[in-house]
N, C-alpha and C positions, 0 to 999 in steps of 0.2 A: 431402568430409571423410572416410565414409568408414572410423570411426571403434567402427561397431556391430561386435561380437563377432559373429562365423558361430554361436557356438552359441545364441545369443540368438534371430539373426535365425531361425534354424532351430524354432527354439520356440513363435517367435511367428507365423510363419506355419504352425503347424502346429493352433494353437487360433486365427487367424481367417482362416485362407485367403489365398491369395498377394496377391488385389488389393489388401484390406484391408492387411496385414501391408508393403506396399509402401509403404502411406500413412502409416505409421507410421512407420516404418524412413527415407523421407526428410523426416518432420517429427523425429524424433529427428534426425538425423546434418543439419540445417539451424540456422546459427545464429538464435538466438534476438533479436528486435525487441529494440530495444531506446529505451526509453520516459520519459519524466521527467513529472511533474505542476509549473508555474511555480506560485509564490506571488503571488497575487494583489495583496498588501498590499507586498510589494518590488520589485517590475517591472510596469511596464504593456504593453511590447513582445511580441505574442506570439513565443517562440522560434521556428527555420525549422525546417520541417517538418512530419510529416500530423498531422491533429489528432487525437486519440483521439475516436469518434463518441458514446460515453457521457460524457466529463468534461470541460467549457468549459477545463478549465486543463491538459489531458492533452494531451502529443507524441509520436508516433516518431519518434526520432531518426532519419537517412539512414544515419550511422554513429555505432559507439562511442568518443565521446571519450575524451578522460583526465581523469577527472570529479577526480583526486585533486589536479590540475594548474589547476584551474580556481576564480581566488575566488567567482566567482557560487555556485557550490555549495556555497564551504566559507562564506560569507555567506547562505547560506538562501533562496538566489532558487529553488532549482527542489529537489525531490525526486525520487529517482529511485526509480520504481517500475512496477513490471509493468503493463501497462495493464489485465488484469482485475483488478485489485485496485483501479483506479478504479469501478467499476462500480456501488462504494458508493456515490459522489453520486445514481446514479438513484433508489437507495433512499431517500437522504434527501431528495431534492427531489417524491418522488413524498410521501410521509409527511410533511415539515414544508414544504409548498411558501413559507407564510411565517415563517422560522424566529422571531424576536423572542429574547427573553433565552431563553436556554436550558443547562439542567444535563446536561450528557451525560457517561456512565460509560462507559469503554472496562479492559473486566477485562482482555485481553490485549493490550498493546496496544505491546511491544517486534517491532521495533526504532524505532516510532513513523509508519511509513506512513498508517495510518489515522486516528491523531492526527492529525496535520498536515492532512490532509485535511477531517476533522469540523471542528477549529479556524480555517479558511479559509471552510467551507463556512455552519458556524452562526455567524461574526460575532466578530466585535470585544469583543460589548457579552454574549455568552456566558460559562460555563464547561466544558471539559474536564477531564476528571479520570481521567487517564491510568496505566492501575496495569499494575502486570507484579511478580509474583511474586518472579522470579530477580533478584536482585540484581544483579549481573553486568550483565543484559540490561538492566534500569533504568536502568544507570548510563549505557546505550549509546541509551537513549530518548530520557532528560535532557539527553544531548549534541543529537539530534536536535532537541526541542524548541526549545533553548536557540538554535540555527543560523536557525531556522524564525521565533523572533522576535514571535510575535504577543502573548502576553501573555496569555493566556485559558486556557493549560493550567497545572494542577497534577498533578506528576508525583507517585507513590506507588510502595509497594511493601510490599502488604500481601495477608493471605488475604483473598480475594471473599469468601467466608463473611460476615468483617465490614461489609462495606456491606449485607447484607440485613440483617444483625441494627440496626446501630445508626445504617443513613441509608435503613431503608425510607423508602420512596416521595419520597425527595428529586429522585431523577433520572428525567428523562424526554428522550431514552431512554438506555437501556442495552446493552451490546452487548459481545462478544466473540466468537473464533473458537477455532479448532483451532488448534494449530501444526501450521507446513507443513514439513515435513523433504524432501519430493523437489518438483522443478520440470519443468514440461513444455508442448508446447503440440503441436495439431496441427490443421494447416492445414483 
């Protein structure tokens, strides 16, 4: 590819040294895996390809399809998302290894990756409660969800503030992250 700036690469190998700075340079300028999580409740077949080794329902794809061309995705059979951001289900099966009825709060939780996951993950007979702030990005959740089909989320968009004040200790658990503004991996 082929595609890194000289003054970059000159930069970078100057704060961690050439062999490091090498390893970097062609995990940057390497395309990026590319990964989907299947919906358990819409497909039984597992899709071809390697399995993600944290998420029973996690793939690498061999190549990148045309996800935009394809009704399985835009029908809610598979999700596409980066394979560490499956990584969650470890967490939750290590923590609820028997989930049963379950209230879970997701404060960030646009464009809906980790929804769909928790709501796959904790069951049918669960509730999600799926919030994201920016409206905009709710609206981009909701469609998410809506695709996703399971029935157990509730989309919001409201200040987190309000769920400590007036649903303390309703939910168990609770969770949200940072938003991620840059992407990367390296071998």
């Amino acid at each position: 590819m082929n595609s890194i700036p000289a003054a970059f690469t000159e930069e970078i190998t100057a704060q961690l040294g050439k062999e490091q700075a090498a390893r970097l340079i062609s995990s940057l300028d390497t395309p990026a895996p590319v990964s989907i999580r299947f919906n358990p409740y819409k497909i039984t077949e597992r899709p071809e390809g390697e399995n993600v080794p944290w998420s029973r329902y996690g793939f690498y794809l061999p190549e990148r399809p045309s996800f935009t061309a394809d009704p399985l995705f835009h029908g809610g059979a598979y999700y596409i998302q980066e394979a560490s951001s499956m990584f969650l289900e470890q967490l939750f099966t290590q923590l609820f290894p028997q989930p049963g009825r379950m209230k879970i709060l997701d404060l960030c939780a646009a464009p809906g990756g980790k929804t769909t996951h928790l709501s796959a993950l904790a069951g049918l007979e669960s509730l999600v409660v799926s919030n994201e702030v920016i409206r905009a990005r709710a609206k981009i959740l909701s469609e998410n969800v809506q695709k996703w089909g399971l029935g157990n989320v509730a989309v919001t968009s409201n200040d987190p503030e309000r769920f400590g004040k007036e649903l303390r200790g309703f939910f168990r658990p609770a969770g949200g992250r940072c938003p991620v503004f840059g992407r990367g991996h390296v071998p």
